[in-house]
C-alpha positions in Angstrom: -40.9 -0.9 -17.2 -40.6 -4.1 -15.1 -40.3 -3.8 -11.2 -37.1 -5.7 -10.0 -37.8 -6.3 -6.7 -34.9 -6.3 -3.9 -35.1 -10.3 -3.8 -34.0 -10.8 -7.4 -31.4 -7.7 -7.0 -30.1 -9.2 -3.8 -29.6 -13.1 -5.5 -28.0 -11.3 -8.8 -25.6 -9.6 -6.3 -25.0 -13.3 -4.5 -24.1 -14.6 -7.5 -21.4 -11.9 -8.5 -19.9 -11.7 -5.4 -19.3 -15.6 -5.5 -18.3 -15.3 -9.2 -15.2 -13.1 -7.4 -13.6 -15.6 -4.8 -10.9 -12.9 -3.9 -13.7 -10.3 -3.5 -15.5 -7.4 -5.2 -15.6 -3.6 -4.0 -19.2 -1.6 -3.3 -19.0 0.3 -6.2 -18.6 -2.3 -8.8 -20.6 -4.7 -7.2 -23.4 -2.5 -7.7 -22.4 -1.6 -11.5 -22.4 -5.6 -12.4 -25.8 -6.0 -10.8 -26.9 -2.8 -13.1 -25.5 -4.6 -15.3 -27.6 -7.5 -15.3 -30.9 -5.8 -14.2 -31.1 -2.8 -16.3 -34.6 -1.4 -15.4 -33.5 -1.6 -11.6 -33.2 1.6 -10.1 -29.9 2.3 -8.9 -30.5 4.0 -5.4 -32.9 0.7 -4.7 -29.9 -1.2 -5.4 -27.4 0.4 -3.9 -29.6 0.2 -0.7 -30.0 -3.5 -1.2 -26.4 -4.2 -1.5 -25.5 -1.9 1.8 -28.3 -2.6 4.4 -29.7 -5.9 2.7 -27.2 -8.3 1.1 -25.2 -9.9 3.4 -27.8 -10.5 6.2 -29.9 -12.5 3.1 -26.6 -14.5 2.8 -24.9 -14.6 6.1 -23.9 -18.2 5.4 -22.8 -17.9 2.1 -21.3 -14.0 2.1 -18.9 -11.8 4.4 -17.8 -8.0 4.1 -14.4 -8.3 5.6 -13.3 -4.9 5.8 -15.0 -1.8 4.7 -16.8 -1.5 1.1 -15.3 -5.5 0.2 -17.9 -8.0 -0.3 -16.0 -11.8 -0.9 -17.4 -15.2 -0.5 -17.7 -17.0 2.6 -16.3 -20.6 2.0 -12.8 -21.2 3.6 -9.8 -18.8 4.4 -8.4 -16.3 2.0 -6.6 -17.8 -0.6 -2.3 -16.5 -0.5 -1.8 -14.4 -3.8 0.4 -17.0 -5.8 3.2 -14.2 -7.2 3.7 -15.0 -10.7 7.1 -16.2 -11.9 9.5 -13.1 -12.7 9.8 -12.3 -16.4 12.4 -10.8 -18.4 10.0 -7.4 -18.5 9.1 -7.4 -14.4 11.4 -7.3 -11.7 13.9 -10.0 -10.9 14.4 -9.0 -7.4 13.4 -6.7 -4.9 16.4 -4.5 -4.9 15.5 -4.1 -8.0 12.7 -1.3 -7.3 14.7 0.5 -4.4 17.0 2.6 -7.2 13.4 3.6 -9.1 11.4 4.4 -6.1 14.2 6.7 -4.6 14.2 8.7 -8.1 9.9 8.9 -7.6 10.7 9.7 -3.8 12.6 12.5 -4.8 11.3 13.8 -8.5 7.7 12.6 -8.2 6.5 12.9 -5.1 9.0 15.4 -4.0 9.2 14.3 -0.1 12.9 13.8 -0.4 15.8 16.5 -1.5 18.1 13.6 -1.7 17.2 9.8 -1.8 19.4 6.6 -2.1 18.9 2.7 -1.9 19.8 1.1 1.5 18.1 -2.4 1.9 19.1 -5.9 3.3 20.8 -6.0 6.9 22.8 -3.4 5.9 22.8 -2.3 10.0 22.7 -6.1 11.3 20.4 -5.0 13.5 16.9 -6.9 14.5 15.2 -3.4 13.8 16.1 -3.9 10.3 17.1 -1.7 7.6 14.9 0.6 5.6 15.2 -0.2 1.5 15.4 3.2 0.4 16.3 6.1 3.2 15.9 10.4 1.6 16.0 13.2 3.7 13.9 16.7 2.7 15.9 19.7 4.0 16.2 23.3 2.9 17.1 24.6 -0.5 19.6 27.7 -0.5 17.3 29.5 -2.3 14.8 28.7 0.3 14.2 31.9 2.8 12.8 30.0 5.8 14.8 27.4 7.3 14.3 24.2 8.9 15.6 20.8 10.4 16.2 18.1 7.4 13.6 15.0 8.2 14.2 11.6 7.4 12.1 9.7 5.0 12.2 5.8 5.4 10.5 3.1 2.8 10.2 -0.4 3.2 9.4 -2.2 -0.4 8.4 -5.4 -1.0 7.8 -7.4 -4.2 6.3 -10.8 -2.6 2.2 -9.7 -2.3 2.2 -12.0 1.0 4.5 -9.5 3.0 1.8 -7.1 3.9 2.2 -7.5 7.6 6.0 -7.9 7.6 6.2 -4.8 5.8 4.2 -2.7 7.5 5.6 -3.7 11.1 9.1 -2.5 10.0 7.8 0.6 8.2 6.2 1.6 11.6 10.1 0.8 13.3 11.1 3.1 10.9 9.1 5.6 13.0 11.9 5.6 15.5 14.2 7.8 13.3 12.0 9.1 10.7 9.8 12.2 9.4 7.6 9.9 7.1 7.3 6.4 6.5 6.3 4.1 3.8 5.3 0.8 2.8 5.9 -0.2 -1.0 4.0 -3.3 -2.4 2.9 -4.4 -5.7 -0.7 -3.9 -7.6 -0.6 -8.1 -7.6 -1.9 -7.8 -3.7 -5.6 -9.2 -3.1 -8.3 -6.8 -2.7 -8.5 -7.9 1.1 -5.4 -7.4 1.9 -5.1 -4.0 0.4 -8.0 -2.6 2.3 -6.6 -3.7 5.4 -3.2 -2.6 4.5 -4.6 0.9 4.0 -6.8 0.9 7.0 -3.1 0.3 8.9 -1.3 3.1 7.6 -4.4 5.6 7.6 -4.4 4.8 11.5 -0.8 4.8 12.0 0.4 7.7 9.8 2.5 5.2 7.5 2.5 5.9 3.7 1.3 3.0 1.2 2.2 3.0 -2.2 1.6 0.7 -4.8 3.4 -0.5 -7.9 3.3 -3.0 -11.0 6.0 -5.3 -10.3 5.4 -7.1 -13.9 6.8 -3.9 -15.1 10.3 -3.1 -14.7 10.7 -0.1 -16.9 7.5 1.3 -16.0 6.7 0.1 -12.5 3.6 2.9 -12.1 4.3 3.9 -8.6 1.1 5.2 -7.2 0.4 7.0 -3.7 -2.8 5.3 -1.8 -1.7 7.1 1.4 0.6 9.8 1.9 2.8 9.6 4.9 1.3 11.8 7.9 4.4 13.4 9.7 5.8 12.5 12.9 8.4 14.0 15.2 11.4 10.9 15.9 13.1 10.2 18.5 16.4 12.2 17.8 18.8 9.7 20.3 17.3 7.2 17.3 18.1 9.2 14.6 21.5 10.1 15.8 22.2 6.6 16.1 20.7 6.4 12.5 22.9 8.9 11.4 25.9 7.0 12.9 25.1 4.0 11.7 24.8 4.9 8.2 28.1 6.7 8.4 30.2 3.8 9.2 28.4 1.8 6.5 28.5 4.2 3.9 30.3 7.4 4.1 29.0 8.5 0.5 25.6 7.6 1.4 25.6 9.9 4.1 27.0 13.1 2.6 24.5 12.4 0.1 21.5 12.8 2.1 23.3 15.0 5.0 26.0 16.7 3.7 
């Protein structure tokens, strides 16, 4: 069996990694250079890829967050968001009626569950897109407080940051938070995005926009719980009340 030695595995992983221009993660990085060099052993290349790879090609090759290898030429590219079909969704309060049914039946974090969205409050603090509260089942012997659960969803892959700053507002007045953004989101982006909520407590959860009737809502990050400020959530609760009565007894009644 030939030797491949760490110079030919590291210019085979060069090339892959600038054959991916939004980047490539650790794991398959390392299966497309198997790939190509069969009869290289695999720990010798995974060593290559993690201690040796990028310091060959610091001019050409960056890791710019954990376990994402991506070319070095020029800025990250915006993910252009594909049209909207007649099988994705048309607009983003489109997904808050579906992801308050997986809130609720999938995930189970909510008793109750109902679409807010927009400047429903007319507030600068914004308005969370989809609002449940988990609280005690009469059959349930122990009792306990009902806690708030706050999502903010976005279909525009370019609205990480944006969503993620009002997601941790949300904190103010709720149990859990979440951040809701499509699959369509580059790798980069992603891993930063989960890096955020992992260090903040937020949830992330992703979703296939281009699929309205089957939008495949997966958890990345399950919301850590945090104890609100209960002046905010009384002014929460009062604001929600004057907007929508029915709402309200919904999720508190």
């Amino acid at each position: 069996m030939t030797t491949v030695t760490g110079k030919k595995i590291r210019e085979v992983g060069r090339q892959v990694i600038l054959d991916h221009p939004d980047g490539i993660r650790y794991s398959e990085l390392v299966s497309q250079i198997l790939q190509v060099l069969p009869d290289a052993n695999s720990k010798y290349v995974q060593s290559q890829v993690a201690n040796a790879l990028i310091p060959s090609f610091s001019t050409e090759l960056c890791k710019p967050s954990r376990g994402l290898f991506k070319p070095l030429s020029g800025e990250s590219k915006p993910v252009t968001v594909a049209p909207a079909t007649t099988e994705g969704f048309q607009k983003e309060d489109d997904v808050y009626e579906p992801f308050a049914e997986w809130l609720k039946n999938d995930l189970e974090e909510a008793t109750e569950a109902v679409a807010l969205g927009g400047a429903s409050f007319k507030t600068k603090w914004g308005t969370p897109d989809v609002v449940g509260v988990y609280r005690p089942l009469a059959s349930q012997l122990i009792k306990f407080s009902p806690e708030i659960v706050a999502a903010e969803i976005k279909i525009d892959s370019n609205q990480t940051v944006v969503a993620f700053g009002q997601s941790i507002a949300y904190r103010l007045f709720s149990a859990r938070t979440y951040v809701v953004m499509p699959l369509a989101m580059g790798k980069e982006d992603q891993a930063r995005l989960e890096s955020l909520c992992l260090l903040f407590g937020v949830g992330l959860v992703l979703f296939d926009a281009d699929h309205a009737k089957d939008p495949g809502f997966t958890i990345r990050v399950r919301a850590q719980r945090f104890s609100p400020d209960m002046f905010y959530v009384n002014e929460f609760a009062s604001r929600l009340n004057a907007l929508d009565s029915a709402k309200f007894q919904t999720l508190f009644g």
